[in-house]
VEXVEXSE-965795 format. One line per field, with one value per residue (C-alpha): chain; y, z, x; residue in one letter. Coordinates in nm, 3 decimals, always signed. Layout:
N
unit <- A, ...
yy <- Y, ...
zz <- Z, ...
xx <- X, ...
code <- A, ...
END
This chain:
441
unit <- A, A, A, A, A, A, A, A, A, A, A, A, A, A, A, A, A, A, A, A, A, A, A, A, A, A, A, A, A, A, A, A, A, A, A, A, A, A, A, A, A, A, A, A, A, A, A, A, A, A, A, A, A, A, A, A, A, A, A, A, A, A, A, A, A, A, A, A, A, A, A, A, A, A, A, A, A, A, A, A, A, A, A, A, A, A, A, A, A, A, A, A, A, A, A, A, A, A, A, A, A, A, A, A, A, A, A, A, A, A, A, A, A, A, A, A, A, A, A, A, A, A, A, A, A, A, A, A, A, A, A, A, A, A, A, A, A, A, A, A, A, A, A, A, A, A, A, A, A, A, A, A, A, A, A, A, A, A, A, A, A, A, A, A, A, A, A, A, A, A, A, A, A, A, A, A, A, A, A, A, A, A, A, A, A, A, A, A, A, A, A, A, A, A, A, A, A, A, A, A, A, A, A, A, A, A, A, A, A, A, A, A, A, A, A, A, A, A, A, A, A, A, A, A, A, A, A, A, A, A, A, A, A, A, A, A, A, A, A, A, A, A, A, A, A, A, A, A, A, A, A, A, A, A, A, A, A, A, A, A, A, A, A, A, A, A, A, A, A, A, A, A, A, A, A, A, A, A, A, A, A, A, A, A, A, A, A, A, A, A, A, A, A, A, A, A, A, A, A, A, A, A, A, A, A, A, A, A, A, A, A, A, A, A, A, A, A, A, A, A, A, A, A, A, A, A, A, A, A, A, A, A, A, A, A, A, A, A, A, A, A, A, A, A, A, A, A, A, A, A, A, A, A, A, A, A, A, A, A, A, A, A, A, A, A, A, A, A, A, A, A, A, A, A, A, A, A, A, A, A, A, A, A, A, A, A, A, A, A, A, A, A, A, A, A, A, A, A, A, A, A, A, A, A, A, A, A, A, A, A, A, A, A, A, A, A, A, A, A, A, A, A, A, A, A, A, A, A, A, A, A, A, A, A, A, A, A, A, A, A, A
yy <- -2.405, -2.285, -1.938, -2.017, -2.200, -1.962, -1.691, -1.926, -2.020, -1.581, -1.568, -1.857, -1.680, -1.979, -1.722, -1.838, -1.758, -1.686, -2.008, -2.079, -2.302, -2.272, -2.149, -2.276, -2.004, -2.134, -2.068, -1.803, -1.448, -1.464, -1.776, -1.660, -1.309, -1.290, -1.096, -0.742, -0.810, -1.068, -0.801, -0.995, -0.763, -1.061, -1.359, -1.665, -1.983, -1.958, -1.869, -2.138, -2.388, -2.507, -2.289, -2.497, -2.289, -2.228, -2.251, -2.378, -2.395, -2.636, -2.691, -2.720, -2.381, -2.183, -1.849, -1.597, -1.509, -1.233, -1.086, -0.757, -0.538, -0.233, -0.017, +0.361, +0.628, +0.903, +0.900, +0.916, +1.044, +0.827, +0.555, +0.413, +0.721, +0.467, +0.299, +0.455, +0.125, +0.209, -0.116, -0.048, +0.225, +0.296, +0.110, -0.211, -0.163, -0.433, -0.288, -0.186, +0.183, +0.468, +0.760, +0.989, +0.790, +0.794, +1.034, +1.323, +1.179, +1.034, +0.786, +0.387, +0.380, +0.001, -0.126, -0.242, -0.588, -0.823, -0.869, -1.195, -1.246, -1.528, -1.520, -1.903, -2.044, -2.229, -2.191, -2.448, -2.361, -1.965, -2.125, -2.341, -2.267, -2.481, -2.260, -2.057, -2.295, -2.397, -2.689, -2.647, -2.423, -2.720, -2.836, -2.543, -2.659, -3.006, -2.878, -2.647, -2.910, -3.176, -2.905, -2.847, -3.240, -3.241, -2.956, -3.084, -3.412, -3.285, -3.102, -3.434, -3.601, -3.319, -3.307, -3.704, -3.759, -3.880, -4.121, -4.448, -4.275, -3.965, -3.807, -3.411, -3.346, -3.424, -3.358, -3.716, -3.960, -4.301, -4.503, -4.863, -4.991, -4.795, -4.614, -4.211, -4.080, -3.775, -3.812, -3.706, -3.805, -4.098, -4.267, -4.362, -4.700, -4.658, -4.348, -4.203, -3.879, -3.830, -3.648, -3.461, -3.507, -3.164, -3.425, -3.750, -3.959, -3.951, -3.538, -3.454, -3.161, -2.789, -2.811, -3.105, -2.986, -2.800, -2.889, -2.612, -2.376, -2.079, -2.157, -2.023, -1.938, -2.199, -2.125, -2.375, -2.247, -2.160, -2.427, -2.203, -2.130, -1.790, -1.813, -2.033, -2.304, -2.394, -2.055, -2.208, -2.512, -2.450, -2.344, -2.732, -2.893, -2.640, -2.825, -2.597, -2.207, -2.090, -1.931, -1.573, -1.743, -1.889, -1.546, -1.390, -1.667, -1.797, -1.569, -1.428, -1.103, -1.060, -1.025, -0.771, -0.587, -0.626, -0.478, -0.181, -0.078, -0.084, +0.162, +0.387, +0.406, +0.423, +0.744, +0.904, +0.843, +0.844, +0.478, +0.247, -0.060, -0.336, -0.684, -0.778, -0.671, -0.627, -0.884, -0.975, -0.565, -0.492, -0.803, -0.653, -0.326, -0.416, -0.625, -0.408, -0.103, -0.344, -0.444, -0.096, +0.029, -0.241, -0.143, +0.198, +0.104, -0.093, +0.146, +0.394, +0.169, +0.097, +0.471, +0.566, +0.273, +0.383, +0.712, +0.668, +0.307, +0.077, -0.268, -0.401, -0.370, -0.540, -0.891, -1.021, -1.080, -1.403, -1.250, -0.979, -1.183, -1.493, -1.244, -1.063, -1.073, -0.952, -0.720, -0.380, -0.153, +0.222, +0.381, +0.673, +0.960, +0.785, +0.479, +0.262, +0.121, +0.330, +0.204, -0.119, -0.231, -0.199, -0.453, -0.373, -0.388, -0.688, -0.581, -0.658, -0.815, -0.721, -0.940, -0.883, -1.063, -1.123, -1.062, -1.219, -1.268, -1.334, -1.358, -1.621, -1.648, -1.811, -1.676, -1.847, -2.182, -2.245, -2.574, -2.846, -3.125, -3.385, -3.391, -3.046, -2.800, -2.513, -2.405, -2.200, -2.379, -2.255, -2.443, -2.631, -2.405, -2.422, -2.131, -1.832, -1.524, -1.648, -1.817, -1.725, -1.931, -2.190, -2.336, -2.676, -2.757, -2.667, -2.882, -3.175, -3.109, -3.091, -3.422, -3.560, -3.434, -3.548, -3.875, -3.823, -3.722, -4.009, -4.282, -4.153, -4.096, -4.490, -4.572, -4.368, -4.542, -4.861, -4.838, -4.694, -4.982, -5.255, -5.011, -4.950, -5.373, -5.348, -4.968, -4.842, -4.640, -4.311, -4.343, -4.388, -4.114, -4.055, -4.063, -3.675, -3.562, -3.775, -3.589, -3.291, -3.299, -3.457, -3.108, -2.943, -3.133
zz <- +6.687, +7.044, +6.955, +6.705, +6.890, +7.151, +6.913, +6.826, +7.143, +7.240, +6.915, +6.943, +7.281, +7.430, +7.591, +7.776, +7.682, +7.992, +8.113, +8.136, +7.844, +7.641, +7.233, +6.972, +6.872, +6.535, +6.514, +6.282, +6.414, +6.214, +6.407, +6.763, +6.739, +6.823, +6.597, +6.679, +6.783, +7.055, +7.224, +7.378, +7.406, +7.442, +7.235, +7.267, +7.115, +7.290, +7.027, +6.794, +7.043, +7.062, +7.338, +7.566, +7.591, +7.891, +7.920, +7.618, +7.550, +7.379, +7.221, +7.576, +7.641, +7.546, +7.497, +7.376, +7.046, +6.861, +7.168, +7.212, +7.542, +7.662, +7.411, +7.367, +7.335, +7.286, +7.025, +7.226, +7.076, +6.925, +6.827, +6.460, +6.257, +6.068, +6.381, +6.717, +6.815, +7.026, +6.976, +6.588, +6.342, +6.071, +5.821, +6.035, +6.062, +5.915, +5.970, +5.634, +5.493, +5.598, +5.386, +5.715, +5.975, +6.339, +6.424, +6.290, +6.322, +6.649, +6.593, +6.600, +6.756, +6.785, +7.105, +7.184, +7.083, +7.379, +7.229, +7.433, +7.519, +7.349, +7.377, +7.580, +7.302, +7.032, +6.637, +6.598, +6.895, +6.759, +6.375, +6.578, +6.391, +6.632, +6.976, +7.095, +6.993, +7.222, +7.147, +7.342, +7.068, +6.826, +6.969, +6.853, +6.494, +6.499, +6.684, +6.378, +6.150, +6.306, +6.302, +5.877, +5.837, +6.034, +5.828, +5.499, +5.570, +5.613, +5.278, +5.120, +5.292, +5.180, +4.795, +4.827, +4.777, +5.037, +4.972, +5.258, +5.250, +5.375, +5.209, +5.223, +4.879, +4.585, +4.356, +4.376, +4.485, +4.526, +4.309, +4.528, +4.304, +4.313, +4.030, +4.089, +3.903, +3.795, +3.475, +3.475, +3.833, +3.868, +4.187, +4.335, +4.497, +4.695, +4.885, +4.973, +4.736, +4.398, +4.151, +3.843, +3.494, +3.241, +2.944, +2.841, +2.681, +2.330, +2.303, +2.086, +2.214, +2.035, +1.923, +1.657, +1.486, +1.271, +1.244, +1.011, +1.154, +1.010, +1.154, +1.502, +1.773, +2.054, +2.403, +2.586, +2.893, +2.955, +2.696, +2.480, +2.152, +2.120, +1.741, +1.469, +1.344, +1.083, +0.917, +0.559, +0.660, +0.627, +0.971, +1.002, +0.986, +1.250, +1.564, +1.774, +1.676, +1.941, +2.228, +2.148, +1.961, +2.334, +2.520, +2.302, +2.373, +2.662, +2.975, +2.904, +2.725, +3.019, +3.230, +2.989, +2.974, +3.377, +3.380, +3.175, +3.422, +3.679, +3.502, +3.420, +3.711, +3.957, +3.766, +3.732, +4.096, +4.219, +4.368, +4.463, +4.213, +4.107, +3.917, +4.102, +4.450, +4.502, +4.243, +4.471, +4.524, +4.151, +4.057, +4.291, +4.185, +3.791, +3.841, +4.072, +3.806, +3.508, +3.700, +3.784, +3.398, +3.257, +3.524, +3.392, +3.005, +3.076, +3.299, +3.015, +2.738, +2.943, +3.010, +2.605, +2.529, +2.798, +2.695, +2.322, +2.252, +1.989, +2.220, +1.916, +1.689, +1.876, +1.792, +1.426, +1.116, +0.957, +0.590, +0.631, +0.816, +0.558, +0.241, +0.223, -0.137, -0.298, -0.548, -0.549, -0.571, -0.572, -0.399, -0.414, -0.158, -0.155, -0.033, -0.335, -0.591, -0.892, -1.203, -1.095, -1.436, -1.642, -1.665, -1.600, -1.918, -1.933, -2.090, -2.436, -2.598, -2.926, -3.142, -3.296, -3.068, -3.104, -3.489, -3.700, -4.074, -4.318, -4.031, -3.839, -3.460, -3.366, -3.409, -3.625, -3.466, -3.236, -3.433, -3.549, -3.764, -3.822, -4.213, -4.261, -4.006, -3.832, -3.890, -3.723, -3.459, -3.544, -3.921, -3.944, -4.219, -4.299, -4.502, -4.277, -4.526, -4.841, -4.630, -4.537, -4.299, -4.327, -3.935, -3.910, -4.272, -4.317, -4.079, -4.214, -4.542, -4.387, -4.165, -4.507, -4.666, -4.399, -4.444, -4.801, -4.780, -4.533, -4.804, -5.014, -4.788, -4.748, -5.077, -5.188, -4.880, -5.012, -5.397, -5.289, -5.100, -5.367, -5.612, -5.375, -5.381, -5.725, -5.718, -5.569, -5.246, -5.443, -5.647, -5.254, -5.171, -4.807, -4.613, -4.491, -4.870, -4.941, -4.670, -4.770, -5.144, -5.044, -4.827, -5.143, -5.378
xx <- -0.186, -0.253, -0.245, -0.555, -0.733, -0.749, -0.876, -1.146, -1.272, -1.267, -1.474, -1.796, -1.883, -2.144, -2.490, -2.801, -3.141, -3.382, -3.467, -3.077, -3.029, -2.709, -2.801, -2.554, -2.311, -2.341, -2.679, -2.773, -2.952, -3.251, -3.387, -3.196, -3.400, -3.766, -3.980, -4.091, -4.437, -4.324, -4.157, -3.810, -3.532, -3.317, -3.203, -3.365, -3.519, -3.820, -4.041, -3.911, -4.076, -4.410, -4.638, -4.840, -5.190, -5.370, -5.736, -5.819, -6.181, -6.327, -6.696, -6.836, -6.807, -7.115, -7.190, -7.442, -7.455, -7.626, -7.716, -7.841, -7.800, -8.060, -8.237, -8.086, -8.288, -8.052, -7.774, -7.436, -7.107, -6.905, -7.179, -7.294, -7.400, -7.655, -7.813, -7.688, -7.538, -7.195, -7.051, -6.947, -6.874, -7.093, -6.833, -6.898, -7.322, -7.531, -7.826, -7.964, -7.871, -8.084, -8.127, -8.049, -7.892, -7.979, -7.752, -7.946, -8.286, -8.239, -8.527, -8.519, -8.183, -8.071, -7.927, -7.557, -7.484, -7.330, -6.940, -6.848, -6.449, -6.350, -5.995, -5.982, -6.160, -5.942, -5.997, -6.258, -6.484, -6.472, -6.566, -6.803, -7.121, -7.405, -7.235, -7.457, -7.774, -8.015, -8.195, -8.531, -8.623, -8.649, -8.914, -9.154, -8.988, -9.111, -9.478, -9.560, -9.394, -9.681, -9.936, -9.909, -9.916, -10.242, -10.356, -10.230, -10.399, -10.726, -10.715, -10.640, -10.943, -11.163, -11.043, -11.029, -10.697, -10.547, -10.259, -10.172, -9.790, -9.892, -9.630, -9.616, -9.439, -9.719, -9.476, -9.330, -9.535, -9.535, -9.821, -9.763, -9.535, -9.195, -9.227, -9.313, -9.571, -9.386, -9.157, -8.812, -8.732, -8.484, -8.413, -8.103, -8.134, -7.796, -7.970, -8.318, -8.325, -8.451, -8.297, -8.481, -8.274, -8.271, -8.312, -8.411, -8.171, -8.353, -8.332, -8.075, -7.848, -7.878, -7.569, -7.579, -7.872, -7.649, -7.322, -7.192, -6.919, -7.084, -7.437, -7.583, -7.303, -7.351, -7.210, -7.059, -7.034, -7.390, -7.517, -7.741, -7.809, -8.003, -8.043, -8.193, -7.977, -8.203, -8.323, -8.345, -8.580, -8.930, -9.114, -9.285, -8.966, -8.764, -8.761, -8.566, -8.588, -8.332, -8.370, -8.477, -8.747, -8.836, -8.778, -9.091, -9.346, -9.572, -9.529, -9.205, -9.378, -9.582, -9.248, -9.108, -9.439, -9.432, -9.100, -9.208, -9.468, -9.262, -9.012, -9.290, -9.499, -9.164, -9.079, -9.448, -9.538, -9.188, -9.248, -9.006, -9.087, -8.841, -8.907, -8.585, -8.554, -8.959, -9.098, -9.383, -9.494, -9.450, -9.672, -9.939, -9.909, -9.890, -10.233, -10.437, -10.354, -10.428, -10.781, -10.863, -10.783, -11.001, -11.281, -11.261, -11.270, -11.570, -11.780, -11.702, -11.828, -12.100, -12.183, -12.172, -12.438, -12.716, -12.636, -12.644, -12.763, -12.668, -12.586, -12.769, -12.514, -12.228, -12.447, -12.200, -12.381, -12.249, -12.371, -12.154, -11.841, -11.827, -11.906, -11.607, -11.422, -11.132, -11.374, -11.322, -11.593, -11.660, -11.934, -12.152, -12.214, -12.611, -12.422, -12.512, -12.248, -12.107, -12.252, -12.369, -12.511, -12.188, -11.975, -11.584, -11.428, -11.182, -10.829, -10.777, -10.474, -10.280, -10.505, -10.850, -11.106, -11.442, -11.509, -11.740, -11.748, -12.059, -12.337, -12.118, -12.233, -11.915, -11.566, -11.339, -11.093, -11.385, -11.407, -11.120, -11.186, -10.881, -10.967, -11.076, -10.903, -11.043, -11.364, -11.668, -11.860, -12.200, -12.163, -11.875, -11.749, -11.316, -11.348, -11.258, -11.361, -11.511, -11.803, -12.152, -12.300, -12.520, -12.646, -12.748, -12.739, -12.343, -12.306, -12.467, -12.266, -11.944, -11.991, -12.092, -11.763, -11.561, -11.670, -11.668, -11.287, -11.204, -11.312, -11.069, -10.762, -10.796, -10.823, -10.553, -10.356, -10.416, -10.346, -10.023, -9.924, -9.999, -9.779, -9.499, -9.432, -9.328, -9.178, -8.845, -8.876, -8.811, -9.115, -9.312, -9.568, -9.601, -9.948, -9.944, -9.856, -10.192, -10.368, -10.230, -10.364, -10.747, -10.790, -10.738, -10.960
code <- X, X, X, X, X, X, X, X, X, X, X, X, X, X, X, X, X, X, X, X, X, X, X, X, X, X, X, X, X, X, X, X, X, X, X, X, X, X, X, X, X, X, X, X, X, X, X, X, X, X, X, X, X, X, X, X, X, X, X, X, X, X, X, X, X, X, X, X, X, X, X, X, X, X, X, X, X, X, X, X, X, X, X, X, X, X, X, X, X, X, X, X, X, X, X, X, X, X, X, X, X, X, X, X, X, X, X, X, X, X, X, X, X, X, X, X, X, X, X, X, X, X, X, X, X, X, X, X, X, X, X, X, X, X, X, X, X, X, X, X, X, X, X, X, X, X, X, X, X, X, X, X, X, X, X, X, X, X, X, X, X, X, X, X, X, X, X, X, X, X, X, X, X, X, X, X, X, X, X, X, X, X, X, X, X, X, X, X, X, X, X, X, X, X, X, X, X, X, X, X, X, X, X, X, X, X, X, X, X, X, X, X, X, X, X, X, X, X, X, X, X, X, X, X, X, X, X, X, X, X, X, X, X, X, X, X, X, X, X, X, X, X, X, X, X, X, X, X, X, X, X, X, X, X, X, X, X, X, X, X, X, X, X, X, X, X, X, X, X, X, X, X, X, X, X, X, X, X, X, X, X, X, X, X, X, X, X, X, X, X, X, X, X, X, X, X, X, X, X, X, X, X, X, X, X, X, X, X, X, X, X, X, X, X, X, X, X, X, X, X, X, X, X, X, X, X, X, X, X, X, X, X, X, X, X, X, X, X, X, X, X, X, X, X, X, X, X, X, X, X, X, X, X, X, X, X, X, X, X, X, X, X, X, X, X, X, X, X, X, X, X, X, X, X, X, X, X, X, X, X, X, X, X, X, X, X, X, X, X, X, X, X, X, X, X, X, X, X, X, X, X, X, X, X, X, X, X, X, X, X, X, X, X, X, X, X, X, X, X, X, X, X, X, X, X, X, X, X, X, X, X, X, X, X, X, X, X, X, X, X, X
END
């Protein structure tokens, strides 16, 4: 027992860091050595303990930011090759991209920033984003703030309307009784801000207008619906007719037609245009072009008419706007119609039309008669072929033997009624059979 106990006490050698105190010999080497970049050739615990910093900044301390130093004038060695600053590399410049930098122009070279040591200031003053402010210049803020009420203000009195708020923002303002004038604005009566709403309440989404699976695609994560849901409805019962339907409406073609000059004149003039990065230079460009091409196509018009006249025919004739028809007609070299005085032949059908038989005037089933039949209109006659005819005097004999023929349909009618009391139904004789044999007497 001795013997091991020695051993033991030759193996768990106790050592001292370098402030003299004693480190557990049962303490493993990963957490007794230092990392590399502390530099400590020794082992110690002294980076496992909390380091009391000296000269610790705090937000009091102020210094200089976005600074700049004297102006170059010369490109030195070693300096941005995009601005000639020599307190970054060209990888580090945030001064906007030159096509040749200063270094081989050696014009508008920028001058050194100020770097400022910060290296007593703790994380939050160096993420302190208000250091380096100096609050005298807010007061040039609030004196051109007060100068655009005053102006604003005046504008009001002049157009006459002025409101007793004085508020700057016409967009919502306050009619004397809390409400806002503007629809779509609710306010929150927790806080002072109003908020606008995308929809009322009583809009029905995109999305349930058409609830089959095979309809319109709709997006849910940006919340459109490019195409029709409804395509089979007729057009006065489609409320919504998606969004591409939207895109090619209102202002939107004067965008794309916008965006087309731009293309065309950037590559024919070799111009830098862009709806994008320069919207407010294309727009200026697109209209003073437009302007100047209209100018053009009316001096020109202008310069044909006192050279050649005719202003006088630009006045529209009504006779000749309202009388257009669907009527074709051919014309002659002489300018005056082909044929005018014959009639266009209309097309004839597989029957006989228009034939007349033994000095008839009318054609035959121009007339019906519930006795006699058809007949000719200009006599009355029922006798298609074997008839000449006979003008107002067949008619007078065929009203007379119509009436004739009448009297004895209802005679006939009623002797066959008193007979069938007394006769079996087989021995009856129908009224139509009756009819029948009185159109042949």
């Amino acid at each position: 027992m001795s013997f091991n106990k020695k051993g033991r006490e030759d193996l768990m050698q106790i050592t001292n860091d370098e402030d003299g105190r004693e480190i557990n010999p049962h303490m493993p080497q990963y957490i007794i050595n230092a990392p590399w970049y502390l530099k400590e050739s020794t082992p110690s615990l002294k980076h496992q303990r909390i380091r009391k910093q000296q000269n610790t900044s705090t937000f009091d301390n102020w210094y200089q930011r976005g600074s700049k130093g004297a102006t170059n004038f010369k490109f030195k060695k070693g300096a941005c090759t995009n601005c000639g600053s020599t307190t970054h590399q060209s990888k580090d410049c945030c001064e906007r991209p030159r096509t040749i930098g200063a270094k081989y122009t050696g014009k508008d070279i920028q001058s050194d920033d100020i770097v400022t040591n910060v290296a007593g200031l703790n994380y939050d003053a160096k993420r302190d984003r208000w250091n380096g402010y100096d609050p005298e210049t807010y007061k040039s803020q609030i004196e051109e703030y007060e100068i655009l009420e005053e102006k604003r203000k005046e504008a009001r009195l002049q157009e006459g309307q002025q409101t007793e708020s004085g508020n700057l923002d016409d967009e919502f303002k306050d009619n004397g009784t809390g409400e806002h004038q503007t629809q779509m604005t609710t306010r929150d009566p927790r806080t002072k801000t109003m908020t606008r709403n995308l929809r009322i309440r009583e809009d029905r989404a995109n999305y349930l207008l058409n609830l089959d699976v095979n309809s319109a695609y709709f997006d849910p994560k940006s919340r459109s619906l490019r195409e029709n849901p409804n395509p089979h409805l007729p057009p006065e019962k489609q409320v919504f007719k998606g969004l591409n339907q939207i895109r090619l409406t209102g202002e939107t073609l004067q965008m794309y037609e916008q965006e087309r000059f731009a293309w065309q004149y950037a590559e024919q003039h070799n111009l830098n245009l862009n709806t994008v990065s320069l919207p407010t230079l294309t727009e200026k460009t697109y209209k003073q072009i437009k302007a100047k091409k209209e100018e053009q196509k009316i001096g020109r018009a202008e310069s044909l008419i006192d050279r050649y006249g005719g202003e006088d025919h630009f006045d529209p004739q009504l006779d000749l706007l309202l009388g257009q028809t669907e009527k074709y007609v051919e014309y002659e070299e002489d300018g005056l119609p082909k044929n005018p005085s014959k009639k266009k032949d209309l097309t004839k059908s597989k029957y006989q039309e228009d034939q007349f038989y033994g000095d008839h005037t009318s054609v035959w089933g121009s007339w019906w008669s519930d006795v006699l039949g058809w007949g000719y209109d200009c006599c009355y006659s029922n006798e298609k072929l074997n008839s000449v005819c006979l003008g107002d005097n067949g008619k007078r004999l065929q009203l007379n033997k119509e009436a004739r023929l009448k009297r004895e349909i209802e005679e006939d009618l009623q002797k066959a009624q008193t007979q069938d009391q007394g006769s079996s139904p087989l021995h009856q004789q129908p009224q139509q059979k009756i009819i029948q044999q009185a159109q042949q007497q």
